[in-house]
GURODO-837062 format. One record per atom (N, C-alpha, C, O, CB): x, y, z; residue in three letters. Coordinates in Angstrom, 3 decimals. Last residue first. Glycine has a CB too. Layout:
<atoms>
+----------+----------+----------+-----+
:       c1 :       c2 :       c3 : res :
+----------+----------+----------+-----+
:        X :        Y :        Z : ala :
...
+----------+----------+----------+-----+
</atoms>
This chain:
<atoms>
+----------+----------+----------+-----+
:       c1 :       c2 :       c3 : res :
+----------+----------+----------+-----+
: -259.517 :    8.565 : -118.931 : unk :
: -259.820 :    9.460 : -118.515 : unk :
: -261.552 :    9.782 : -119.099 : unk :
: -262.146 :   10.799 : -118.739 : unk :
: -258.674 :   10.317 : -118.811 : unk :
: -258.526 :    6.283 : -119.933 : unk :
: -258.552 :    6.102 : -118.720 : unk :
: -259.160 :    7.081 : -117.992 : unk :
: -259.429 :    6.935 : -116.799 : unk :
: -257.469 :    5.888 : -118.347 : unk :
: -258.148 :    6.283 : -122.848 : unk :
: -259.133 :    5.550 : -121.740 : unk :
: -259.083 :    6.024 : -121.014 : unk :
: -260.027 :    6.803 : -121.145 : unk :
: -259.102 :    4.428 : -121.253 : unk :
: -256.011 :    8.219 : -122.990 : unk :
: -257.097 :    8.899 : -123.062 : unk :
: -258.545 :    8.055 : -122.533 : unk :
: -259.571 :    8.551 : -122.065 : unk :
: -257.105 :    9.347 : -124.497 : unk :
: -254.117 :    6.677 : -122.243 : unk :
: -253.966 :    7.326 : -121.335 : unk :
: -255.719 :    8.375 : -121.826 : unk :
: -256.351 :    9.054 : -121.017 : unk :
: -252.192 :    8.013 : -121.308 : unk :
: -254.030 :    4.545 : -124.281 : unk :
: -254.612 :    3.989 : -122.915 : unk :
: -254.395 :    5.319 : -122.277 : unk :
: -254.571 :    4.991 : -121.104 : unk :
: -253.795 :    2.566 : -122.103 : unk :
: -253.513 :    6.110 : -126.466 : unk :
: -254.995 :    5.558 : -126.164 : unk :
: -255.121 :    4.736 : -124.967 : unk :
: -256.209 :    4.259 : -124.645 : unk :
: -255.529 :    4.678 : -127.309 : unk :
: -250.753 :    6.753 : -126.001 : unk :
: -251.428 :    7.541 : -125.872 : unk :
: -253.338 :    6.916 : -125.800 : unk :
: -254.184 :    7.425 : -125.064 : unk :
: -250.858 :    8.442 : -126.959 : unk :
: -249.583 :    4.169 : -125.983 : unk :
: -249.909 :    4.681 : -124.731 : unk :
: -250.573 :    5.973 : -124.584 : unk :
: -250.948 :    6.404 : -123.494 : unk :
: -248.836 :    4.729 : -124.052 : unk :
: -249.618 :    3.013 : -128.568 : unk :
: -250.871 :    3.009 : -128.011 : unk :
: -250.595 :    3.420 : -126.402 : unk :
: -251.400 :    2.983 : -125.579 : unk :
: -251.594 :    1.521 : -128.265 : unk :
: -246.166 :    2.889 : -128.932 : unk :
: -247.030 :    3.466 : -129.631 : unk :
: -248.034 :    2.485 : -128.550 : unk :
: -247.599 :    1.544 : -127.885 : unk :
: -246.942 :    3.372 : -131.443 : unk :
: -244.112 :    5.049 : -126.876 : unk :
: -244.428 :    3.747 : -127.553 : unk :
: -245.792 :    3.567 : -127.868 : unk :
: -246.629 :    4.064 : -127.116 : unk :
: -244.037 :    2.625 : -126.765 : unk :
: -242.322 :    7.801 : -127.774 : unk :
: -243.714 :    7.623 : -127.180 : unk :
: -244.359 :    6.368 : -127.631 : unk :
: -245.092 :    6.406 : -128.619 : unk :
: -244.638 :    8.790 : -127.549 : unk :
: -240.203 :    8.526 : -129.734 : unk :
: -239.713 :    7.965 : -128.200 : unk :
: -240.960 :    6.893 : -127.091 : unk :
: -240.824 :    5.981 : -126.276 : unk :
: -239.358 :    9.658 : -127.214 : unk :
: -241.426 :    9.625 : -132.151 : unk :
: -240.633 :    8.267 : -131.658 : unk :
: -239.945 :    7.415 : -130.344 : unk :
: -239.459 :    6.308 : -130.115 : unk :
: -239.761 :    8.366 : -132.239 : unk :
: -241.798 :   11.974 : -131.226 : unk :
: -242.829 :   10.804 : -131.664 : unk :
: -242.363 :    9.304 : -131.291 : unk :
: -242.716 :    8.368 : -130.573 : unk :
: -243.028 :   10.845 : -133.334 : unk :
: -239.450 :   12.663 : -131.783 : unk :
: -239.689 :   12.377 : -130.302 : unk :
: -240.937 :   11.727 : -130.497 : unk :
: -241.100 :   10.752 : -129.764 : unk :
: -239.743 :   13.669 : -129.237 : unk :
: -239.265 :   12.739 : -134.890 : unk :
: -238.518 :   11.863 : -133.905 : unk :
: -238.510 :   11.671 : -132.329 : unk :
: -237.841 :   10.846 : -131.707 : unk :
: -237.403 :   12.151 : -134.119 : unk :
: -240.706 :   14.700 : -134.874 : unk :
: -241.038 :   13.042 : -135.651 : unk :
: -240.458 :   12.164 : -134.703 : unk :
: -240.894 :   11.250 : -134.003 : unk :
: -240.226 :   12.655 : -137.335 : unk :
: -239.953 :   17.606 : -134.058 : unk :
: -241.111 :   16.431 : -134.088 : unk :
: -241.251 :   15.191 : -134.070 : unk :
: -241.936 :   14.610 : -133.227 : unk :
: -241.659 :   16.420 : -134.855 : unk :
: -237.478 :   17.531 : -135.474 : unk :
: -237.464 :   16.920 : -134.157 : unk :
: -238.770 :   16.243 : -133.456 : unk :
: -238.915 :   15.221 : -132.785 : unk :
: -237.020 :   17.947 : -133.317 : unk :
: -238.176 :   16.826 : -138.036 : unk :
: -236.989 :   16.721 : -137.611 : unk :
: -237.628 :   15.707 : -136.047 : unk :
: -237.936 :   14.575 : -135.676 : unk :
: -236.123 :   18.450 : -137.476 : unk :
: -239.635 :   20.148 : -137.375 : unk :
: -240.304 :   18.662 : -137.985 : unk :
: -239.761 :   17.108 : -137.400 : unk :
: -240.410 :   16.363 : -136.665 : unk :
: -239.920 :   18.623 : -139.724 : unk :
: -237.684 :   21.529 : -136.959 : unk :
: -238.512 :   21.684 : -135.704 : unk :
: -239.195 :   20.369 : -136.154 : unk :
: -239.322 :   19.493 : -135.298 : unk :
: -239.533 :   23.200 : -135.444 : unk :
: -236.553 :   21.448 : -139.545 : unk :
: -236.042 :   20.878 : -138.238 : unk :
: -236.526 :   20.310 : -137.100 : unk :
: -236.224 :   19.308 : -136.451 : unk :
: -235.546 :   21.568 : -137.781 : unk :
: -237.769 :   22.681 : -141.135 : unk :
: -237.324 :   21.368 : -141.390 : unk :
: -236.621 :   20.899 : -139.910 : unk :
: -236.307 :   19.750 : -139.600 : unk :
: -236.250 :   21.365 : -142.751 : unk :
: -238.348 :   25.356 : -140.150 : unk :
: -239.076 :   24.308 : -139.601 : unk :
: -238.690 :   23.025 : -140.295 : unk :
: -239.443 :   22.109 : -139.967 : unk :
: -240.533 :   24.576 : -139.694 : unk :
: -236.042 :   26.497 : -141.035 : unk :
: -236.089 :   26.137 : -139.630 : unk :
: -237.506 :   25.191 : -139.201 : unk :
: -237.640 :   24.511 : -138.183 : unk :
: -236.035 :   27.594 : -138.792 : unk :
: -235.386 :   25.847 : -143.320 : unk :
: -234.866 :   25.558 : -142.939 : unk :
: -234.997 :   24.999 : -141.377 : unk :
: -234.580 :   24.026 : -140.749 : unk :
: -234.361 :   26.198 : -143.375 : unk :
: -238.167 :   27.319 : -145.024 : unk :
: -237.680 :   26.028 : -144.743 : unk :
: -236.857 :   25.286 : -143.865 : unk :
: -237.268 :   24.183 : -143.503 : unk :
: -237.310 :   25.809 : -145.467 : unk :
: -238.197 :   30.377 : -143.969 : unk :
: -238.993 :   29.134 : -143.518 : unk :
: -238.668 :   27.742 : -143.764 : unk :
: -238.839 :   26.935 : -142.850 : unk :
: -240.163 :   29.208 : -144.009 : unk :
: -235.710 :   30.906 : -145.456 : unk :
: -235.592 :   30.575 : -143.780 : unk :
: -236.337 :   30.102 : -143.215 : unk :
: -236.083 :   29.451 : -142.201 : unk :
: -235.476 :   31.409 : -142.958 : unk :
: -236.984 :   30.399 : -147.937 : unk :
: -235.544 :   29.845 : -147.126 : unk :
: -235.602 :   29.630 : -146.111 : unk :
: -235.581 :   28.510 : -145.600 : unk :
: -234.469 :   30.525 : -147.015 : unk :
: -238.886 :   32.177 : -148.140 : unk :
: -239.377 :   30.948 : -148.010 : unk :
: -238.431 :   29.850 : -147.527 : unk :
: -238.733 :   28.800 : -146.959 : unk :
: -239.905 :   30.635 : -149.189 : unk :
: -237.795 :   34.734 : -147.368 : unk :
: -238.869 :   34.038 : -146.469 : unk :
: -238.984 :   32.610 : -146.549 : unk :
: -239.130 :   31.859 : -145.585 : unk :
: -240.197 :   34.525 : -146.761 : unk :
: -236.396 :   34.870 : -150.025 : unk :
: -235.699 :   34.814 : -149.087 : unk :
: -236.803 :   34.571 : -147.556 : unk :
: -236.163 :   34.121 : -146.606 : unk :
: -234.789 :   36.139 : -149.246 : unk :
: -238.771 :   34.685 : -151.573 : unk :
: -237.869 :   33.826 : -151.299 : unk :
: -237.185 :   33.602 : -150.782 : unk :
: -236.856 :   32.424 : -150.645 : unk :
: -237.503 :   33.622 : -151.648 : unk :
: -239.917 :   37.326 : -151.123 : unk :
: -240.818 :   36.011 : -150.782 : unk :
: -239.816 :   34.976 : -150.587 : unk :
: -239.869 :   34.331 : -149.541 : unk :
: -241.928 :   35.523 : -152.004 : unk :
: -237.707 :   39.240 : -151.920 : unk :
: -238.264 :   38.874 : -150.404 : unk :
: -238.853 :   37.754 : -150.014 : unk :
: -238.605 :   37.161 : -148.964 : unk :
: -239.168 :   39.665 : -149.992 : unk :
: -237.854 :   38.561 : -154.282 : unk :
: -236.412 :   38.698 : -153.899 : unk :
: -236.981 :   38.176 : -152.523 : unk :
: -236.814 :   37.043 : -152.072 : unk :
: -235.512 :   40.341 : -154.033 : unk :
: -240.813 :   39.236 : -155.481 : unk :
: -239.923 :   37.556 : -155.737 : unk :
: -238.749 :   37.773 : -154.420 : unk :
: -238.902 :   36.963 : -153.506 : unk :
: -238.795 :   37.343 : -157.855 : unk :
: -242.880 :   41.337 : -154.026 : unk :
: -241.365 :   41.136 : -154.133 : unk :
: -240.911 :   39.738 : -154.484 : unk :
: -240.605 :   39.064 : -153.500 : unk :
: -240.704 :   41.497 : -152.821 : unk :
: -245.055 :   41.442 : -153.222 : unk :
: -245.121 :   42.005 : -154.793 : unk :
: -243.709 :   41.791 : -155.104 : unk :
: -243.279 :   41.997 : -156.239 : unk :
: -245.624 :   43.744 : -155.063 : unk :
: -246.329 :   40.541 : -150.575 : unk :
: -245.487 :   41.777 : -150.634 : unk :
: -245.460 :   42.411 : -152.343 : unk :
: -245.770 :   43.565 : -152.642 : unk :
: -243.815 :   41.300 : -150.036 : unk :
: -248.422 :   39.198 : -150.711 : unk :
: -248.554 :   39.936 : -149.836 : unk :
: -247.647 :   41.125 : -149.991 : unk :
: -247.911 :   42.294 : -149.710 : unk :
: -248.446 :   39.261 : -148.774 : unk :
: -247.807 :   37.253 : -153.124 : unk :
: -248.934 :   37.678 : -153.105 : unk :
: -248.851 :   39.080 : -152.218 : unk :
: -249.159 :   40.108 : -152.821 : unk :
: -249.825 :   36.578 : -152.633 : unk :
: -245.018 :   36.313 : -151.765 : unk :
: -245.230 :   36.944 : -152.578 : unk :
: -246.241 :   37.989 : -153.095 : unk :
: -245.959 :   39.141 : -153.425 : unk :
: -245.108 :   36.323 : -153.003 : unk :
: -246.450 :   35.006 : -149.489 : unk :
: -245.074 :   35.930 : -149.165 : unk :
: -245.506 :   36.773 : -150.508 : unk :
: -246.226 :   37.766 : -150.404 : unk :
: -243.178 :   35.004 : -149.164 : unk :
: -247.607 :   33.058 : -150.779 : unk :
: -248.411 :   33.905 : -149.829 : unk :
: -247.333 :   35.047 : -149.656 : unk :
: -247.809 :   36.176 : -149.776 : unk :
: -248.902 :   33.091 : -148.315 : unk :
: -245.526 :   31.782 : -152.453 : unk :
: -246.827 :   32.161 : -152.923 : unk :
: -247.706 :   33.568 : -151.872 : unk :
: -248.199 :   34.636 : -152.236 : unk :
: -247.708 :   30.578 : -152.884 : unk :
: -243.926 :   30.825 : -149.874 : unk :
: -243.558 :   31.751 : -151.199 : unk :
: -243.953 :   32.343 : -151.798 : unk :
: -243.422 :   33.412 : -152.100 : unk :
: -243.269 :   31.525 : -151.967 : unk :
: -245.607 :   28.843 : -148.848 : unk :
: -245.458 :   30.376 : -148.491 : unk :
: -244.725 :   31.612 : -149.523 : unk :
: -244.967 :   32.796 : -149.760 : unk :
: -244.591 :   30.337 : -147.184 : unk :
: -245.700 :   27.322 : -151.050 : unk :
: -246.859 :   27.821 : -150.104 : unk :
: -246.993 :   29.335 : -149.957 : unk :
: -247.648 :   30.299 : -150.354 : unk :
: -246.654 :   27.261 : -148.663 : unk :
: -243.320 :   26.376 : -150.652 : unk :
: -244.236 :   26.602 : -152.515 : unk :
: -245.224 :   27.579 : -152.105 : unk :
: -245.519 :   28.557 : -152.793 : unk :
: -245.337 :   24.910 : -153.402 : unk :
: -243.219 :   25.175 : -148.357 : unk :
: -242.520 :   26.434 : -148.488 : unk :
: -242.740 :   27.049 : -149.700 : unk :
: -242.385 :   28.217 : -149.856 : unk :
: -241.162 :   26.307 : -148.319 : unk :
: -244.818 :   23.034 : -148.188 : unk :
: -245.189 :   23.731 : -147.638 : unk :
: -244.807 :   25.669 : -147.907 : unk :
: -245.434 :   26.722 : -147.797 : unk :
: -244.874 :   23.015 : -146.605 : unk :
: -243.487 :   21.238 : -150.367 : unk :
: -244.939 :   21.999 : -150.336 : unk :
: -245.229 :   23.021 : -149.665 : unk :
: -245.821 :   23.961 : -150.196 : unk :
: -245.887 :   21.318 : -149.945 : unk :
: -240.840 :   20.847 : -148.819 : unk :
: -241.255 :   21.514 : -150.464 : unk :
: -242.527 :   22.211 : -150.854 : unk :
: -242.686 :   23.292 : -151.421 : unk :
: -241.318 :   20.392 : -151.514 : unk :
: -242.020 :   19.778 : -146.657 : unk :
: -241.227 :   21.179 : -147.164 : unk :
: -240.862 :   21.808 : -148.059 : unk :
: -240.598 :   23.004 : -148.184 : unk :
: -240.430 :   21.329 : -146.960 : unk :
: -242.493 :   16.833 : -147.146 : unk :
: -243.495 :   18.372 : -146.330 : unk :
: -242.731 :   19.558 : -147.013 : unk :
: -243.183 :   20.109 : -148.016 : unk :
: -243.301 :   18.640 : -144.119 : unk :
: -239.856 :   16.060 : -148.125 : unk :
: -240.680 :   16.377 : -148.998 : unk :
: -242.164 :   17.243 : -149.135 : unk :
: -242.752 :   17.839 : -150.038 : unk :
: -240.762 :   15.399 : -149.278 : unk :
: -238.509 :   16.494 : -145.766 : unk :
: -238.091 :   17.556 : -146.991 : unk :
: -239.120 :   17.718 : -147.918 : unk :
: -239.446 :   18.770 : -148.469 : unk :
: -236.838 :   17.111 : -147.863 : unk :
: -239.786 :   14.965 : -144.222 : unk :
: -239.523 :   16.059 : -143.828 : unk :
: -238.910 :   17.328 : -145.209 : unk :
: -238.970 :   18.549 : -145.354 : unk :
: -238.533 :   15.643 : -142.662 : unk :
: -239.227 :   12.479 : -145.084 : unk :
: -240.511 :   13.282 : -145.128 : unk :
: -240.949 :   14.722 : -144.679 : unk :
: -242.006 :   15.349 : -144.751 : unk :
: -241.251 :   12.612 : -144.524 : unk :
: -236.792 :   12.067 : -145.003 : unk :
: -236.977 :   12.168 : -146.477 : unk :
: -239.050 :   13.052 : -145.925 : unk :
: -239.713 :   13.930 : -146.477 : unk :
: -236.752 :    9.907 : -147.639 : unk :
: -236.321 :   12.050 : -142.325 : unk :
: -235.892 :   12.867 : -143.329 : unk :
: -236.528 :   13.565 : -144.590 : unk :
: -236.715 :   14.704 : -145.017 : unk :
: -235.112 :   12.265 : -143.694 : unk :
: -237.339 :    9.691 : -141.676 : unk :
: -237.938 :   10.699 : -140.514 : unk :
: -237.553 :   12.150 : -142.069 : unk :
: -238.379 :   12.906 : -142.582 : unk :
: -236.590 :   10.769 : -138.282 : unk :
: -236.231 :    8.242 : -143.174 : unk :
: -237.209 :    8.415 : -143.353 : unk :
: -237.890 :    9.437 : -142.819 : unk :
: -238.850 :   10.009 : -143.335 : unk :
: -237.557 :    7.587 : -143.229 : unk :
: -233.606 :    8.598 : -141.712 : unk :
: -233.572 :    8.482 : -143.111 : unk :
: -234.966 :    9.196 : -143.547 : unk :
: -235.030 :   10.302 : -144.083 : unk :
: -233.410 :    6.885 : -143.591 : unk :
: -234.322 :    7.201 : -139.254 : unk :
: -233.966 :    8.254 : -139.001 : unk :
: -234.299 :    9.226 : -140.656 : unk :
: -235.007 :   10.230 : -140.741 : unk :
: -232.426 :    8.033 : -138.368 : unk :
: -237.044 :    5.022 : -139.377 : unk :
: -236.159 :    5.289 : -139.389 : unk :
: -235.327 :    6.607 : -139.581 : unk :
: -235.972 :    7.284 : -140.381 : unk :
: -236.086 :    4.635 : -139.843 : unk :
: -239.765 :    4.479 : -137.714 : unk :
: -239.331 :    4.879 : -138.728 : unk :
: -238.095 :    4.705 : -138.754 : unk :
: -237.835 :    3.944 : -137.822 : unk :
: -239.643 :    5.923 : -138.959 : unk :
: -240.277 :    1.185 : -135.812 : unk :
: -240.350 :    2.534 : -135.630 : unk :
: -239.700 :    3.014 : -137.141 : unk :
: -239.150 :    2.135 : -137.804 : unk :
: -239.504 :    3.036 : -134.177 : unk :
: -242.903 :   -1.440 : -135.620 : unk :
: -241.739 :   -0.494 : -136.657 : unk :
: -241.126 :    1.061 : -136.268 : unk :
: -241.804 :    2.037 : -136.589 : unk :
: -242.564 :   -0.164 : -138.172 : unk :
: -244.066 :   -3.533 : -133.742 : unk :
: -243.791 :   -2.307 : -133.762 : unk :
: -242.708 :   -1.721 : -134.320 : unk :
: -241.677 :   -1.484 : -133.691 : unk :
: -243.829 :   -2.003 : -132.792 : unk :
: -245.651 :   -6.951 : -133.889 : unk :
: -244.496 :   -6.156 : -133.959 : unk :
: -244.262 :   -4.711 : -134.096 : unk :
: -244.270 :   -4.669 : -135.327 : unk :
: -243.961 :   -6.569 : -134.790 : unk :
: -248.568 :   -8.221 : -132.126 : unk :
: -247.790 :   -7.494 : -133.325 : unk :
: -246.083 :   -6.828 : -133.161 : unk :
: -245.649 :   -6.290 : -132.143 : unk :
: -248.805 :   -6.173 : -133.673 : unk :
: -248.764 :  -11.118 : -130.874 : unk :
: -248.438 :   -9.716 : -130.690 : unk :
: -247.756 :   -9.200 : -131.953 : unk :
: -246.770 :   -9.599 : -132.573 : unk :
: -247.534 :   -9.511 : -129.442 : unk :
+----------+----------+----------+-----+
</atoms>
């Protein structure tokens, strides 16, 4: 039997910031593009970071609650 790693909290982290760098480069870009404002896009791209660094965060980590392959025995079965 294999052994099962769960992430670690740290890690849950570090990938979460580093999604978020990209993601929020993103929107900044699209923010920008849409309005013509640096001041605004960035202040969008803040609060987009912040709050979905979290919602991620929490993502990951309830991932973590769900032992891993019970989702493929629950889609066997159906």
């Amino acid at each position: 039997m294999t052994e099962i790693v769960k992430e670690s909290r740290l890690r849950s982290i570090l990938k979460g910031l580093s999604w978020r760098v990209i993601a929020t480069a993103t929107i900044i870009a699209i923010a920008y593009f849409k309005t013509g404002d640096v001041s605004l896009a960035l202040e969008i791209g803040a609060i987009e970071f912040f709050i979905k660094l979290l919602l991620y965060y929490g993502h990951e980590r309830a991932w973590q609650q769900v032992p891993r392959g019970v989702v493929r025995k629950i889609v066997k079965k159906s």
